[in-house]
C-alpha positions, -999 to +999 in steps of 0.1 A: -214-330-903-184-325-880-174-357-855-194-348-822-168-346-795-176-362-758-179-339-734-162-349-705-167-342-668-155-317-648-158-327-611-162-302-584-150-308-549-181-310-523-181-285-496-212-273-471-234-288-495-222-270-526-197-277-555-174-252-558-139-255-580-110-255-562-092-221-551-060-235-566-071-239-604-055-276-606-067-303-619-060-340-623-074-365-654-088-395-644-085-427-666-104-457-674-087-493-682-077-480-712-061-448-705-088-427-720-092-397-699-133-400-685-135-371-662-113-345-645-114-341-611-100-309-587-067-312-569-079-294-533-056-267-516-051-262-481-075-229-480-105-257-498-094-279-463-100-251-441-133-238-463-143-273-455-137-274-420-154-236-414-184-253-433-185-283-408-181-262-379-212-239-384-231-272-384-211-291-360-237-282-328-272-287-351-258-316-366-248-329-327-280-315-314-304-335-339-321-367-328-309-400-334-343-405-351-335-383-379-297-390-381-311-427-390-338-416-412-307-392-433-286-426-436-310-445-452-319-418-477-284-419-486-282-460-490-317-451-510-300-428-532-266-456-538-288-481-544-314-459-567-277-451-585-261-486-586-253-492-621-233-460-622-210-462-595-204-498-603-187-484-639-172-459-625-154-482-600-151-513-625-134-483-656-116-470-629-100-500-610-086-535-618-119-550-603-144-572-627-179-554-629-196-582-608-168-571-580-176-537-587-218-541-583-205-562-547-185-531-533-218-508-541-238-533-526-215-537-491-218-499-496-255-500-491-256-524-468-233-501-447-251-474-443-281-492-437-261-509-405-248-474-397-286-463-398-299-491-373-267-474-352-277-444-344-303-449-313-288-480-301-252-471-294-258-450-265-272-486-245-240-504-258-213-476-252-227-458-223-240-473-188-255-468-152-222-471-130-224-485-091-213-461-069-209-458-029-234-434-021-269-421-026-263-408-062-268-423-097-243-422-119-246-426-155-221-425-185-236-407-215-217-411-248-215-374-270-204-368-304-165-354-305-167-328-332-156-321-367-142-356-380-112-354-405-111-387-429-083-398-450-099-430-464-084-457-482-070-456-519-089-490-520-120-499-520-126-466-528-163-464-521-167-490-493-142-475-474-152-436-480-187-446-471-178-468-443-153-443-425-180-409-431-206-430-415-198-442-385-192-401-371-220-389-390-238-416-368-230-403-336-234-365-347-198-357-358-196-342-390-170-346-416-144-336-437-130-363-459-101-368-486-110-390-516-087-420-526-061-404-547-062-435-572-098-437-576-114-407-567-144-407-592-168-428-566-160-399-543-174-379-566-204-394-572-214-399-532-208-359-526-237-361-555-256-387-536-253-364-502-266-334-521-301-354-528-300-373-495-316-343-469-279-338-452-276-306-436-250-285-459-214-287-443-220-319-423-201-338-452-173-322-474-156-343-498-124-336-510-101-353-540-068-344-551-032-356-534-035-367-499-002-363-487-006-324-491-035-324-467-028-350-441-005-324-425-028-292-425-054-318-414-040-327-383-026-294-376-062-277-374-077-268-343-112-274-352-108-306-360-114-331-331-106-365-346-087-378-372-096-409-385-068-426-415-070-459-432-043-480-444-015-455-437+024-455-446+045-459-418+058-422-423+023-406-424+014-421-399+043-408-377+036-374-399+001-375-383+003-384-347+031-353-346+012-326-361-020-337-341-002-339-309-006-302-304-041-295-307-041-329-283-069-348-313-080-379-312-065-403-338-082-435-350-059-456-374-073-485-397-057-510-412-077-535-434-074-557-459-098-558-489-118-586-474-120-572-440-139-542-454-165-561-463-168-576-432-195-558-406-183-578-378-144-561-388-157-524-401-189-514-385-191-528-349-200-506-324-162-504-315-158-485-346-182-455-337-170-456-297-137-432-313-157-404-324-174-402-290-166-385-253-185-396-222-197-371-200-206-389-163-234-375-146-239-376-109-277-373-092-291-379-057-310-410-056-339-407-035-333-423+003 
């Protein structure tokens, strides 16, 4: 009998809660630790960007509108589905990356744990972000936190999970959805979370996953006007400068990370409240008190 040959993964980009091929025919081999080729993954265009960002704008007021309750209760699914798929995405990151797999199981463990913290988020914010505010006159006056809108993410190259899952859940928490670019090094546990959203109850279009090079997308990223926030982690100095111009137009929000390895594993660092307050806006409401 002939040899059998492998046959080797072709992986789709993630957009409104499908897995289409990119419009652009490219493609990119990833590697493991031996430079074996393990999977291919597709290079996204600038029309797959704005696919994804029409996708998260024809959810962007259900996904807003929906109760904290059930923005919670979508979370956890997903930390129930990581954890349910633990073994995998801990080879994929340990083949992938210089890490050990006990350093590999930790990330997808912090991972977990994330969205479990992000979960426990979603009806407490609003007491620690908003407030009743004294004023001189027969009126209260409240400030009431609101989600911003459709959240652009350009996550780290590493930790390529923890930080993907640590920078899409802290908008989907408030109600934002998103529209987020894979680490260009590592983009296989990408991959596999835009497989754990499919089976995780998520609305289709409230997260869009998107690998290939991010330097051609940071630009057409911050130049879209449907895009609200844009939140980028561990930046160069001349993306950085690339993304505050282009935003500065469509007058977006920009929320710049910078952490170390360790840091991202610290809650106290990556998911405080602080963390969601940028993909809110307060509305203040006024109200006569009775005299």
């Amino acid at each position: 009998m002939p040899e059998r040959l492998d046959i080797i993964k072709t992986c789709k980009l993630f957009i409104g809660g499908s897995f289409p091929r990119t419009e652009s025919g490219r493609s990119a081999p990833v590697h493991d630790g031996r430079g074996r080729v393990i999977a291919h993954v597709c290079i996204a265009s600038r029309k797959d960007l704005r696919e994804a960002v029409e996708s998260a704008r024809r959810v962007s007021d259900s996904w807003a509108d929906a109760s904290a309750y059930l923005r919670g209760q979508i979370l956890y699914r997903m930390a129930e589905m990581l954890e349910s798929r633990r073994e995998e995405f801990a080879s994929a990151i340990s083949t992938t990356t210089p890490l050990t797999p006990a350093k590999a199981r930790r990330e997808v463990d912090a991972s977990v744990d994330r969205l479990v913290r992000f979960a426990g988020w979603t009806d407490k914010f609003q007491q620690v972000l908003g407030c009743q505010n004294p004023v001189a006159g027969p009126y209260y006056n409240f400030s009431v936190p609101q989600p911003s809108g459709i959240t652009g993410i350009l996550s780290p190259d590493a930790p390529s999970l923890l930080g993907l899952v640590t920078m899409i859940s802290a908008p989907l928490c408030t109600g934002c959805p998103v529209v987020a670019v894979a680490s260009d090094s590592t983009p296989l546990p990408a991959v596999l979370l835009g497989e754990v959203c499919a089976t995780s109850d998520i609305p289709g279009g409230v997260v869009n996953i998107l690998t290939g090079n991010r330097a051609e997308l940071i630009e057409p990223m911050a130049e879209h006007r449907e895009v609200q926030v844009i939140a980028a982690a561990n930046l160069k100095p001349a993306q950085r400068e690339l993304i505050q111009t282009a935003a500065a137009d469509g007058l977006k929000r920009i929320h710049l990370l910078e952490h170390s390895d360790s840091s991202w594993l610290d809650d106290d660092a990556a998911a405080s409240p602080w963390e969601i307050d940028p993909y809110l806006d307060t509305k203040t409401i006024w109200h006569p008190s009775a005299t």
